[in-house]
N, C-alpha and C positions, 0 to 999 in steps of 0.2 A: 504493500500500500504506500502509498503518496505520503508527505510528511502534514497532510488534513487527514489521512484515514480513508484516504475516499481511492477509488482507481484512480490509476495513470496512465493513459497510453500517449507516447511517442512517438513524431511523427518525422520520419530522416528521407525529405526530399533527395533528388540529384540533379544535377545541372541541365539548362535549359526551359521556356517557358512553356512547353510540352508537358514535360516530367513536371514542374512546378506547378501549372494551373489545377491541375484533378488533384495534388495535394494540400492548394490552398484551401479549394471548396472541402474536402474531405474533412481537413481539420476544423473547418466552421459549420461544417453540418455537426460534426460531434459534439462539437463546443454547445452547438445549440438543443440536441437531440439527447444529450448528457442530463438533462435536468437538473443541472445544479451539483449532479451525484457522480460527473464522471470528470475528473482533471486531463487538461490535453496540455501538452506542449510542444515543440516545433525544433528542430535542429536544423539552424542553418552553416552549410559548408562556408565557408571564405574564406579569399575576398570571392563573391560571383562571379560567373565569367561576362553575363550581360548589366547592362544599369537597370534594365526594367526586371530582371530578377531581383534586386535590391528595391525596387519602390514598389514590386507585387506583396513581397515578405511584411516593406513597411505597412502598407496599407491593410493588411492583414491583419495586424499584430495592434494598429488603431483603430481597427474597426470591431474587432472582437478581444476586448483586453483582459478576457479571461484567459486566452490562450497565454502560456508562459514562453518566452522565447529563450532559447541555448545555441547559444555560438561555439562553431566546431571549426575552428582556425584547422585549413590544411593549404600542404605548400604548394606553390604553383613549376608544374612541372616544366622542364625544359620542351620546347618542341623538336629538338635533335633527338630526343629519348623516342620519340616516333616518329620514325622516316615512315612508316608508310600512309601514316595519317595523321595531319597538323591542325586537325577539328580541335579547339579547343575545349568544347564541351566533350566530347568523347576521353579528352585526357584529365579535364576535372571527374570526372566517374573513377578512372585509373586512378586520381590523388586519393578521394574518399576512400577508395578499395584498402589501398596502402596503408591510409591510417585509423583501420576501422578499431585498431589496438588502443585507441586513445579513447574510446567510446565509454567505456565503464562509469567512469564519474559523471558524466551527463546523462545514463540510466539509473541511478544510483535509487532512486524512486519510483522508476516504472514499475507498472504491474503487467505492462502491453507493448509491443514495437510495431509499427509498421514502415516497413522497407519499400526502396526503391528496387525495380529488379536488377537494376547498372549496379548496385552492389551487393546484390544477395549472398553470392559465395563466401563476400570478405564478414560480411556483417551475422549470417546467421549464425555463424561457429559462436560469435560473441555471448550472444541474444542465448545461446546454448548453455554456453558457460555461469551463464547470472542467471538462470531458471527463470527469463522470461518469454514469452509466448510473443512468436516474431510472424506477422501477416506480412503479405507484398501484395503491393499497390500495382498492378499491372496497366502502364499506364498510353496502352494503344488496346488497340482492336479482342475479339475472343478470337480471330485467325492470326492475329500474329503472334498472341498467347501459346497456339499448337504448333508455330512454327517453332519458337523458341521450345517448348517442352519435349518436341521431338526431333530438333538439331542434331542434338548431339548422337542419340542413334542413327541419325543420317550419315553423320558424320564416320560412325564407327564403322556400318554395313559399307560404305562405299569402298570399290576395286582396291583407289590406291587416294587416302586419308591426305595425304602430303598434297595434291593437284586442287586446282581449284575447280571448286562445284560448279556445276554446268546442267547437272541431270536435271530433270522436273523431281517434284517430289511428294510421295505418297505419304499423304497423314493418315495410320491407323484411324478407320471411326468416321472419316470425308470421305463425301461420293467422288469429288472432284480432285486430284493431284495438283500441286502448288508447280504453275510453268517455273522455269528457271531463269524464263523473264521478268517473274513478280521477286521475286528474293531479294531482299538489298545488296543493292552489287558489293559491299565490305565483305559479306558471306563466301562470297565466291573466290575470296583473297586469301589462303591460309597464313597465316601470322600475324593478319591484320586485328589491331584493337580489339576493334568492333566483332569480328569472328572469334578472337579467343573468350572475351567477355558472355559472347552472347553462348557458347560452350559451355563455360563455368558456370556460368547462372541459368542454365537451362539443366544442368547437371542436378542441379541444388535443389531443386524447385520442391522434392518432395520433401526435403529438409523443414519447410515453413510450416507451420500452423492453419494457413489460409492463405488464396490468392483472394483479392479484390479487386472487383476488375469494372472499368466505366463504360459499360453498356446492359443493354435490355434483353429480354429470351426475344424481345417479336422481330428485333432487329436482326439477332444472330442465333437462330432455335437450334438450327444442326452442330454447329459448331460449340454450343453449351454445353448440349447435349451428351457429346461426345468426351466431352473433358470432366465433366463430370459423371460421367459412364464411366469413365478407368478405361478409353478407349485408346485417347492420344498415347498419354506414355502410363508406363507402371509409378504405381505411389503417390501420385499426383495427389495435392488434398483437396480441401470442397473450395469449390470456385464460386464466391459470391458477387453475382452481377447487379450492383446495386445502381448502375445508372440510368440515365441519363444525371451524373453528376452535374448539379444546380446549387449554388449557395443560398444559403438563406438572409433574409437582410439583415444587415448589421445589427445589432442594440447599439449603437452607437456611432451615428454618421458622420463620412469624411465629410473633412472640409472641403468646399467646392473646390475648385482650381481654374475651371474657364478650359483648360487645353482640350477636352475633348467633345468641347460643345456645338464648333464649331460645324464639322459633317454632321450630327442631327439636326442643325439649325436648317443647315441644307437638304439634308432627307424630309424635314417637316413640309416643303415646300413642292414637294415629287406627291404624283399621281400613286394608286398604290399600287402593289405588287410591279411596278413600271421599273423597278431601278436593279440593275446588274450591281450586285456588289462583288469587288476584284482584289483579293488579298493572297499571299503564297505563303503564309506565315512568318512567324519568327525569325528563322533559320537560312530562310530561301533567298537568297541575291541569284538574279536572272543574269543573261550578260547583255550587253548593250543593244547587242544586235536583235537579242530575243526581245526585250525591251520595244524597242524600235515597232519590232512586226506585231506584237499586241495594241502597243497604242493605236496602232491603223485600224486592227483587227477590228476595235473596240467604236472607231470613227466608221466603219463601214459598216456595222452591224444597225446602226440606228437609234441602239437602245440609249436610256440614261445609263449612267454609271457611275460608281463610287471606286475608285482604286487607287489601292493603298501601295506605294511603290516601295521597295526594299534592296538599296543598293550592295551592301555589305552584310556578307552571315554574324556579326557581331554589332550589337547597336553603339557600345563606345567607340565602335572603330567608323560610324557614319557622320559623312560630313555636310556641310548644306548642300542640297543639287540642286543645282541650273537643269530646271525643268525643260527650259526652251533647247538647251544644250542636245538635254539627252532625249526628248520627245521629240526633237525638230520643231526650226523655225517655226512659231504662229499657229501652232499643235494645240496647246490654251489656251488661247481667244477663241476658235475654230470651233472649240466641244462647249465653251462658254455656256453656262444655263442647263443643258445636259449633263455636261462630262465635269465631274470631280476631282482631280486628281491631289490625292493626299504620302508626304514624306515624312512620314512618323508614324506612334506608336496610337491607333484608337483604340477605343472600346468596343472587341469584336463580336461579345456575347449582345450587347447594346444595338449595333447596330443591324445585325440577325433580327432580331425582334422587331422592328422598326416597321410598321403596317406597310414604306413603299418599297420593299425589299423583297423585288419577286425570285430573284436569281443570284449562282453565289457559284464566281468562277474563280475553285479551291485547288491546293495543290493536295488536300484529302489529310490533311493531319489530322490525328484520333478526335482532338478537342474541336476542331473544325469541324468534322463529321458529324459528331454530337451535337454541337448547337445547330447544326441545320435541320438535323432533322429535329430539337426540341423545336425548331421556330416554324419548321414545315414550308422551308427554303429549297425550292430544286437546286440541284447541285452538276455543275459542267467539271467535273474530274480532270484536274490537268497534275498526275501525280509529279515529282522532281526529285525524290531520294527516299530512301529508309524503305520504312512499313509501308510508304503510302498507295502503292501499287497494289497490294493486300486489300488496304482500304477502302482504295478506289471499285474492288469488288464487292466488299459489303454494299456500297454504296449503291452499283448497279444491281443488285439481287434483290434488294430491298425496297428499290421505289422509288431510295430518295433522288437520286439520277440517274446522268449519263456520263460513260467513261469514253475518252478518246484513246481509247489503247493503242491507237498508232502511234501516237504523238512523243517525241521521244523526251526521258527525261534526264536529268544533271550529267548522269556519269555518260550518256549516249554521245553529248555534246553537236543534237541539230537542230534546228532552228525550223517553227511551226510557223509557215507564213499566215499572215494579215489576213488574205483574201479568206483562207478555210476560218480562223481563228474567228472573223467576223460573222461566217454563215452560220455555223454551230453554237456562235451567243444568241442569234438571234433565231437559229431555230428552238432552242431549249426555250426561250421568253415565251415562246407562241403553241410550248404541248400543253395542252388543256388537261391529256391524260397524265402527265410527268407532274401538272401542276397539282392533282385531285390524288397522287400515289403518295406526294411528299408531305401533302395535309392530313394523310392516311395515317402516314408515318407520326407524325406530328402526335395524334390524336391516341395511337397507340402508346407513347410515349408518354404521354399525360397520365393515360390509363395504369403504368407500369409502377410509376411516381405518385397514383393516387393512395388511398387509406385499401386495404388489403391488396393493391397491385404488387407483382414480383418483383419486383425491384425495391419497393416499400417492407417486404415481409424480409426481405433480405438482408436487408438494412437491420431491419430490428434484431432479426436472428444475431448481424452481426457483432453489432451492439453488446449484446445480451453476453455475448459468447466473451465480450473486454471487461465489460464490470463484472463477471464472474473469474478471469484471469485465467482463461483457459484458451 
C-alpha cells in the first residue's frame, strides 16, 4: 500500500506522443475512476526527446493534481551507439531499458505498474523483484499486438534467423497472413533497434500480469479474439480492450493560452462535415517534394481543408517555415477562405470532433485511428512508417475508411503525385456509404464506452483487478 493506505498504481510512459497520449488519458481516467480510493502516479523519463512531450506531462499533472509526479532522470545516449538507426525516440526506449535498475525507489509504494511495451523486458524483471503486479499498456493496434506477440517465433521458425525478413507472415488464430509489405520495415533489418526491442519485448509478454490495450471488440472482434483465445502465442495473459481511450474532464481547468484557438475559430466558420482535415502526426516530416505534390493535391480536389504541416520528426529541432517557400509562390492566397494551412502543434482530439470535419487524411497512427472513429471521421489512409500499414487495415475492414495501399510510404522513398492525391480526397468527401460506415463506427464506439459496454466492463474489471493488487 501507498504511504495513505490506499492502492498505488504507477504509470512509466516511453518516449514519443504516441506512446505518451493513451498514457496521459489512462492515468486521468484512473485518477478519476479511482474514487478517491485509488493513488496514481506518473514517471517521467528525462530530459524528453520532444517539447510537446514536456507541456503534455505539464498539462496533465495541472489538470489532475491528484496525480503524483516522479522524475526518472536517464542519460541521453550517443547516436554513434546506433548506426543503424539515429531515431531519437527509438534510442530514449534503449536509455529507459538501461536504467530500469534505478526504478526501485520511485516504486517504493506501488501496489501496481503499468508499462510501456518499448521496455517490458528491462522493466518487468524489476516489477518481479519488488512483488509488484506489472500491466502493459499496448499502445497501437490488437494487430500489431499479435504481430509483436508472435515475432519472435517468427523469428525463431525462419530458414536462416540472421537474413532479413521478407516472408508474409502467418498469425496463429488470423484468417489472413500479415504481407511483408505491412511489417515495419526496422523488422526486416536484423540488428536493428527496433527489431531487437520488439524481440525482447515480445518475448516477455507472458511475463506481465495484463496487457491493456486502446481499442474496442467491434472495431477488432477477430483479432481479440484470438489473443485472448491462447491462439497468437502460448502464455499470453488476459488482454483488456478498454478503449476507445477518452479523458475525462479535468477537476481542475487549464488556463486558456489562445495558441490553439485559432483553427477552430476557423472550423466555426466551415459548412459541416465540408472540411478535409490533413495531419501525419507527430513523428512524420514528409520531404519537400512530397510536400509540394499534396499541396496541389489538396488545391485540385476542391474541398476545404485544414492541414497541419510537419517539417522535422522532432518539434525542438523545427524552425519557422516560409510557407510560400515550401508550398510555392501565391499557394496561400490561392486556397485563401478554403485552405488552412497550419505549422504547429493543434489540438487533434478537438478538432476531430468539430461538427465541419467530414474527412481526415491520416498517416493511421493508433491515436489517430481512434479519434476518428470516436468522432465518426472517414479516414483516407496515407500510412508512412511503423504499425501504421497494420492500421491502415483495421481501418479498411472496419468502415472507418479507405486505404491507398499503393501509395508508397517513408522507407519506399516515392512521391504520390497531386493529380491522384486530389481525386481520392475528393472522392472519399462524396461516399455517402464511407460517410454512414464511419458514423456506424462512431456509434459503436459510444456503445463500447457506455455503462455495461465492453470496453466499460473492462475497464472496471481492470480496475478492480489494481485496488485489489493483483
Amino acid at each position: 500500500m501507498s504511504n495513505s493506505g490506499r492502492p498505488h498504481v504507477a504509470l512509466l510512459p516511453s518516449a514519443g506522443m504516441g506512446h505518451l497520449t493513451p498514457f496521459c488519458r489512462l492515468a486521468a481516467l484512473l485518477s478519476s475512476r479511482g474514487g478517491g480510493d485509488l493513488d496514481v502516479s506518473f514517471i517521467t523519463a528525462e530530459p524528453t526527446v520532444s517539447l510537446k512531450e514536456y507541456l503534455q506531462i505539464r498539462d496533465l499533472l495541472s489538470s489532475f493534481p491528484s496525480i503524483k509526479s516522479h522524475r526518472f532522470k536517464v542519460p541521453e545516449l550517443s547516436p554513434s551507439q546506433f548506426p543503424s538507426s539515429p531515431d531519437p525516440f527509438f534510442q530514449q526506449w534503449e536509455s529507459i531499458r538501461r536504467c530500469a535498475h534505478l526504478l526501485p525507489p520511485l516504486l517504493a509504494s506501488a501496489t501496481a505498474l503499468i508499462i510501456d511495451t518499448a521496455s517490458a523486458s528491462a522493466v518487468l524483471p524489476v516489477a518481479k523483484q519488488l512483488n509488484i503486479p506489472a500491466y502493459i499498456l499496448f499502445t497501437s493496434s490488437a494487430s500489431m499486438l499479435s504481430l509483436v506477440a508472435h515475432f519472435p517465433s517468427h523469428v525463431i521458425s525462419s530458414t536462416s534467423p540472421s537474413a532479413p525478413l521478407m516472408s508474409n507472415i502467418l498469425i496463429p488464430g488470423l484468417k489472413h497472413p500479415v504481407p511483408a509489405a505491412w511489417v515495419p520495415p526496422p523488422l526486416h533489418v536484423p540488428g536493428h533497434i527496433f527489431s531487437t526491442l520488439t524481440v525482447d519485448n515480445g518475448r516477455c509478454l507472458p511475463e506481465a500480469d495484463g496487457v491493456i490495450i486502446n481499442t474496442f471488440d467491434a472495431l477488432e472482434p477477430e483479432v481479440l479474439a484470438a489473443l485472448n483465445g491462447g491462439r497468437v502465442a502460448h502464455g499470453l495473459p488476459r488482454v483488456f480492450a478498454v478503449g476507445p481511450l477518452v479523458a475525462p474532464p479535468p477537476p481542475q481547468q487549464m488556463e486558456e493560452t489562445g495558441g490553439g484557438d485559432y483553427p477552430i475559430a476557423w472550423l466555426d466558420r466551415q459548412r459541416d462535415k465540408s472540411v478535409v482535415y490533413v495531419s501525419f502526426g507527430s513523428r512524420t516530416a514528409m520531404s519537400p517534394e512530397q510536400i509540394r505534390e499534396l499541396a496541389a493535391g489538396l488545391e485540385r480536389s476542391g474541398c476545404s481543408f485544414l492541414w497541419v504541416i510537419k517539417t522535422k520528426k522532432v518539434d525542438r529541432d523545427e524552425e519557422e517555415t516560409d510557407l510560400g517557400a515550401l508550398l510555392g509562390e501565391g499557394y496561400v492566397e490561392r486556397v485563401k477562405g478554403r485552405g488552412l494551412v497550419v505549422n504547429g502543434w493543434v489540438e487533434q482530439e478537438e478538432i476531430l470532433r468539430h461538427r465541419a470535419v467530414g474527412g481526415f487524411v491520416s498517416h493511421c497512427g493508433w491515436n489517430s485511428v481512434t479519434e476518428a472513429a470516436v468522432a465518426g471521421v472517414r479516414v483516407l489512409c496515407w500510412p508512412r512508417m511503423g504499425d501504421q500499414r497494420l492500421n491502415a487495415e483495421v481501418v479498411r475492414r472496419s468502415g472507418v475508411g479507405v486505404w491507398m495501399e499503393e501509395w508508397s510510404w517513408e522507407a519506399e522513398g516515392g512521391v504520390v503525385g497531386g493529380e491522384e492525391i486530389g481525386r481520392r480526397v475528393k472522392e472519399m468527401m462524396e461516399d455517402e456509404g464511407l460517410r454512414d460506415s464511419a458514423e456506424r463506427v462512431a456509434e459503436e464506439a459510444r456503445v463500447a464506452l457506455g455503462v455495461g459496454g465492453t470496453s466499460s466492463k473492462e475497464m472496471e474489471e481492470f480496475i478492480s483487478r489494481i485496488m485489489m493488487g493483483s
